[in-house]
C-alpha positions as CSV (number, residue, x, y, z in Angstrom):
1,X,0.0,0.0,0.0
2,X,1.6,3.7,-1.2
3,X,0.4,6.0,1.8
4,X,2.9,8.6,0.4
5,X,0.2,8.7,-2.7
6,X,-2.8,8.3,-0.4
7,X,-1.5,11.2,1.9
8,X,-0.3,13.4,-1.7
9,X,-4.2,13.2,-2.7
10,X,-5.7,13.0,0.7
11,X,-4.0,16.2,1.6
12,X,-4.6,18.3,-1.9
13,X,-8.0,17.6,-1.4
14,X,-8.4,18.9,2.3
15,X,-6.3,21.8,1.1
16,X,-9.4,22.9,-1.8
17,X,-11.8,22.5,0.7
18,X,-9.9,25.4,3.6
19,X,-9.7,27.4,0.3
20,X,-13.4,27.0,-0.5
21,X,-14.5,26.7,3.1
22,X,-17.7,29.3,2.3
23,X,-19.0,26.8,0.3
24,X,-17.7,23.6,1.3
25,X,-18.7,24.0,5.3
26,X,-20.5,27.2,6.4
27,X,-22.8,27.2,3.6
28,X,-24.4,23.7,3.7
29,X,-24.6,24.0,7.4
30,X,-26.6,27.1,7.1
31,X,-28.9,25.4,4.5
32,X,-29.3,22.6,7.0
33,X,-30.4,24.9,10.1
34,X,-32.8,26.7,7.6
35,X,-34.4,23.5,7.1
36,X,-34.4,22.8,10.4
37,X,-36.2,26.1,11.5
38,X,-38.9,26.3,8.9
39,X,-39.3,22.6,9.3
40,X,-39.5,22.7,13.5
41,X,-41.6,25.5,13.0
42,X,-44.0,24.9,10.3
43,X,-44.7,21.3,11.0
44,X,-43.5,20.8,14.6
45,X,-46.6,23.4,15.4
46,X,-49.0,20.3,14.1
47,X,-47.0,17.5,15.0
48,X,-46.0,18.0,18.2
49,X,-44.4,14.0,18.9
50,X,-43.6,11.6,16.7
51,X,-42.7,8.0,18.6
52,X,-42.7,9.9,22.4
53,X,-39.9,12.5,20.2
54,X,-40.6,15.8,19.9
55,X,-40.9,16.7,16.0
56,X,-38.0,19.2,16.6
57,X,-35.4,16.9,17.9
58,X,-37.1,13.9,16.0
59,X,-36.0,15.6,12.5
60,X,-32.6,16.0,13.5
61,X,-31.2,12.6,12.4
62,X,-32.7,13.0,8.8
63,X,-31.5,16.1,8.4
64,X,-27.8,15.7,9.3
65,X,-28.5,12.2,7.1
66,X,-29.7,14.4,4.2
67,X,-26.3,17.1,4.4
68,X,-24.2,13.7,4.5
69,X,-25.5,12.3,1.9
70,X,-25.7,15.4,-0.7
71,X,-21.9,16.9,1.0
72,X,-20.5,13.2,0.0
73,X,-21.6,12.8,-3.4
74,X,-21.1,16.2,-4.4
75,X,-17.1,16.1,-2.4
76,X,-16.2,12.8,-4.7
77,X,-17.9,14.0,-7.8
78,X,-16.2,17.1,-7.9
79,X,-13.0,16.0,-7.2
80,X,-12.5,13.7,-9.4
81,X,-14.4,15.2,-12.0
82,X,-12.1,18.5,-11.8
83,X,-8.8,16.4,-12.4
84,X,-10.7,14.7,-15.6
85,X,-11.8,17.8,-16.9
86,X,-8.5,20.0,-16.7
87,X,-6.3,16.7,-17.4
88,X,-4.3,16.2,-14.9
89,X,-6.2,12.6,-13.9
90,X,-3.6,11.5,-16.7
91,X,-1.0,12.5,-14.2
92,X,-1.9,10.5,-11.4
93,X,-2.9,7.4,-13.5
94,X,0.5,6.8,-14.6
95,X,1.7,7.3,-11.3
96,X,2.7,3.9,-9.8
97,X,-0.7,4.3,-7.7
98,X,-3.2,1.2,-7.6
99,X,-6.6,2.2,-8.1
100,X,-7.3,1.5,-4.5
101,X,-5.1,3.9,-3.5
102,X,-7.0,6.8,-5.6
103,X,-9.9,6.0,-4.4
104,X,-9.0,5.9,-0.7
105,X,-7.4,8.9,-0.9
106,X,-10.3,10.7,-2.7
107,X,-13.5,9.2,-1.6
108,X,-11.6,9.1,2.5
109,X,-11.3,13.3,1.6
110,X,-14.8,13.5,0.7
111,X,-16.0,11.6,3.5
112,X,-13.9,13.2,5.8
113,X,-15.2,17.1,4.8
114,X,-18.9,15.3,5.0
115,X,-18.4,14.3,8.3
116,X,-16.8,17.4,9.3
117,X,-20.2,19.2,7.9
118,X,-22.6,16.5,9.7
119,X,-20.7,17.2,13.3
120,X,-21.4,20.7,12.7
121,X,-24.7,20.5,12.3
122,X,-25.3,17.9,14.8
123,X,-23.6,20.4,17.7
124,X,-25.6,23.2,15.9
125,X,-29.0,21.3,16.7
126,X,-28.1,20.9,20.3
127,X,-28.7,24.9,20.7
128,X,-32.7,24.1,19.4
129,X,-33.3,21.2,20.7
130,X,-32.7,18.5,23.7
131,X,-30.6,15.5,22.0
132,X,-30.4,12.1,23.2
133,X,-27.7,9.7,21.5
134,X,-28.9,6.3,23.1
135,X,-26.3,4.2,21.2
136,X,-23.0,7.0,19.9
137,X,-21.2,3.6,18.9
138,X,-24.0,3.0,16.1
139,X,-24.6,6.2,15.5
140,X,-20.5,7.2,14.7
141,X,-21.1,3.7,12.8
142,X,-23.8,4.8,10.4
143,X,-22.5,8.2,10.2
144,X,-18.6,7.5,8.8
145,X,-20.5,4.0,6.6
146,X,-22.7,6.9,5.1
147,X,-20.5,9.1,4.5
148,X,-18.3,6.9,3.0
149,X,-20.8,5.1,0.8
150,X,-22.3,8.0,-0.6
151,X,-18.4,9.4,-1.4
152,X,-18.3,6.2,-3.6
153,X,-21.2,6.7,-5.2
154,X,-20.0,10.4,-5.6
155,X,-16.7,9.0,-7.0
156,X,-18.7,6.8,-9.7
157,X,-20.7,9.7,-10.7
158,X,-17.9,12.0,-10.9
159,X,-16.2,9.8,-13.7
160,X,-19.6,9.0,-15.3
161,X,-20.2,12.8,-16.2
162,X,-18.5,14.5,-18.9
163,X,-19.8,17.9,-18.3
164,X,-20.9,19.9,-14.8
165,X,-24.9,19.2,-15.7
166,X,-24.7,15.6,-15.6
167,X,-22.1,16.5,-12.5
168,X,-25.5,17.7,-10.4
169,X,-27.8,15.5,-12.0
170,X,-27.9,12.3,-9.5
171,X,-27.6,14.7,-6.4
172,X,-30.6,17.1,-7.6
173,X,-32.9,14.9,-9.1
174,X,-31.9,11.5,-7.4
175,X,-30.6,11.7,-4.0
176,X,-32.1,14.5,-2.4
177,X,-35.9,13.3,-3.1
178,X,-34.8,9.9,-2.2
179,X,-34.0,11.4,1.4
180,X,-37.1,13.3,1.4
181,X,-39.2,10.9,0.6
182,X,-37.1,8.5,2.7
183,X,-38.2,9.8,6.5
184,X,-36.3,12.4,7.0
185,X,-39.0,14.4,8.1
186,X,-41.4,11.9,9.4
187,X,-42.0,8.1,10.4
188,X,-42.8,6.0,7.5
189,X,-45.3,4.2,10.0
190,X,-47.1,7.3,9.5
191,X,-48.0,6.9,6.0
192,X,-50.8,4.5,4.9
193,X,-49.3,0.5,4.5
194,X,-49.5,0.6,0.8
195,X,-47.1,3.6,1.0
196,X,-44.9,1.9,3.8
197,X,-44.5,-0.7,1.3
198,X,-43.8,1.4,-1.6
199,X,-41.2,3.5,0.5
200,X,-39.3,0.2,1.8
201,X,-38.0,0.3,-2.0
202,X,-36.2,3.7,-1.0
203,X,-32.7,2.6,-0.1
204,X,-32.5,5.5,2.1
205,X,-35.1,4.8,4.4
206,X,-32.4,2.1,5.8
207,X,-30.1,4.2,6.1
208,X,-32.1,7.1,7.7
209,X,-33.7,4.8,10.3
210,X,-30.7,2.8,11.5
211,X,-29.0,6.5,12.2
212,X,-32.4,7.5,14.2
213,X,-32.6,4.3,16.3
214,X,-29.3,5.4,17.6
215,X,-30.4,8.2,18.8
216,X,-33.6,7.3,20.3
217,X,-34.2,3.7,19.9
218,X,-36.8,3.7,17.4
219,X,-36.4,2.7,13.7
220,X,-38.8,2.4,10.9
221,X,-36.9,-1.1,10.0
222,X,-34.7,-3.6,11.7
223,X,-31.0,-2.1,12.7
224,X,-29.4,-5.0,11.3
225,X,-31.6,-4.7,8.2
226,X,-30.4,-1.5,7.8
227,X,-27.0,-2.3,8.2
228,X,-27.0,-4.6,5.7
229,X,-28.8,-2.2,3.2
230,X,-25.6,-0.4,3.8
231,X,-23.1,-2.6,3.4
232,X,-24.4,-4.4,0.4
233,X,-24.5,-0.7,-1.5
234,X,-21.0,-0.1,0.2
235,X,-19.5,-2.9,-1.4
236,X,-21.7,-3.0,-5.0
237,X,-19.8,0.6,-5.4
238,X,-16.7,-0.8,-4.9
239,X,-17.0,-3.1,-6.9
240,X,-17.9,-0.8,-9.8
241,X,-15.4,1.5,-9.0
242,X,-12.7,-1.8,-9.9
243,X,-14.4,-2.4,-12.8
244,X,-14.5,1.4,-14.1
245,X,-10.4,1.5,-13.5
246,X,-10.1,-1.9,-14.5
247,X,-11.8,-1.0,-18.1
248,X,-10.7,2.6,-18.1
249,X,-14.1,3.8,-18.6
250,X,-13.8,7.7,-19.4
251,X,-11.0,7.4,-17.6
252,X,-8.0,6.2,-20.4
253,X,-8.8,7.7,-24.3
């Protein structure tokens, strides 16, 4: 295992982000309390428990959910998009690098400024609402898996697209109603049992519920369902990700 090349493009990453921190930190965790405000207050008003939780501190798992997921796709698209599209991905593909290494080193970056965003947010809510973290082993489990998985899936689309559009597509269009329509905002048990059924299709509602019953002990599915929801996406993206370098698919000419 190279960790000089891991550290080289672990470390050139983290630097773009303190250079870009607007963006890259303060402004989706401001976009995240917004959400968290008109969403306390405008529903929480009506729904004042959901599960013995009250609405305000029930949405807070979602939402940080919903930032990690969006901040680690967009992280790993963008940064290996950027190198493909000013050339210097050329550079480090003839460097003596396996393609482990590149994607360790980029997708760990990713997952590491997501994280850094999530913790934010997470000490943020604690100045609007009571939190309880029932189980912080799970919940530091489903938090770096997430981030991680979604960094992969980031890392996949950043090589997919050849042009920023397609860059914003999946995130946009994909991802974010996924987690919207995944229980970020409300209990799945909520909804009538053809819809439960319908959303169990969402891969984000395992996600989203195994990082709730950490906090409070209450999931929408089983824990160990969810964890395997996870692991089994965790692992299918890797194993695209060897077959993309393997090929060279818009990654050689």
């Amino acid at each position: 295992m190279n960790f000089e090349a891991i550290k080289s493009i672990y470390l050139a990453e983290m630097a773009r982000t303190r250079r870009t921190i607007m963006q890259s930190i303060i402004s989706p965790v401001i976009s995240t309390v917004l959400y968290f405000v008109v969403f306390g207050a405008a529903i929480g008003s009506r729904i004042t428990e959901v599960d013995g939780v009250s609405y305000g501190a029930f949405i807070v798992p979602g939402l940080i959910m919903l930032s990690l997921m969006t901040q680690s796709l967009s992280n790993a698209s963008f940064g290996i998009y950027f190198p493909k599209f000013t050339g210097t991905i050329f550079e480090v593909l003839s460097a003596p690098v396996s393609f482990l290494e590149i994607t360790i080193a980029y997708v760990g970056a990713a997952a590491t400024k997501s994280v850094l965003v999530g913790m934010i947010i997470l000490i943020t809510a604690n100045f609007f609402v009571p939190l309880e973290i029932q189980h912080p082993v799970w919940m530091v489990a489903f938090f770096v898996l997430t981030a991680v998985t979604f960094a992969l899936l980031g890392f996949i689309i950043g090589i997919w697209a050849d042009n920023f559009e397609k860059l914003q597509f999946v995130p946009l269009l994909i991802v974010t109603p996924l987690a919207f329509l995944g229980g970020s905002f409300y209990s799945i048990n909520m909804l009538p049992e053809f819809w439960q059924k319908v959303t169990l299709v969402n891969p984000v509602v395992y996600l989203i519920s195994g990082f709730r019953w950490s906090f409070y002990g209450q999931a929408d599915v089983s824990l160990w369902l969810s964890l395997v929801a996870t692991m089994i996406f965790l692992f299918g993206s890797l194993a695209i990700i060897h077959r993309i370098f393997k090929t060279g698919y818009r990654l050689k000419p």
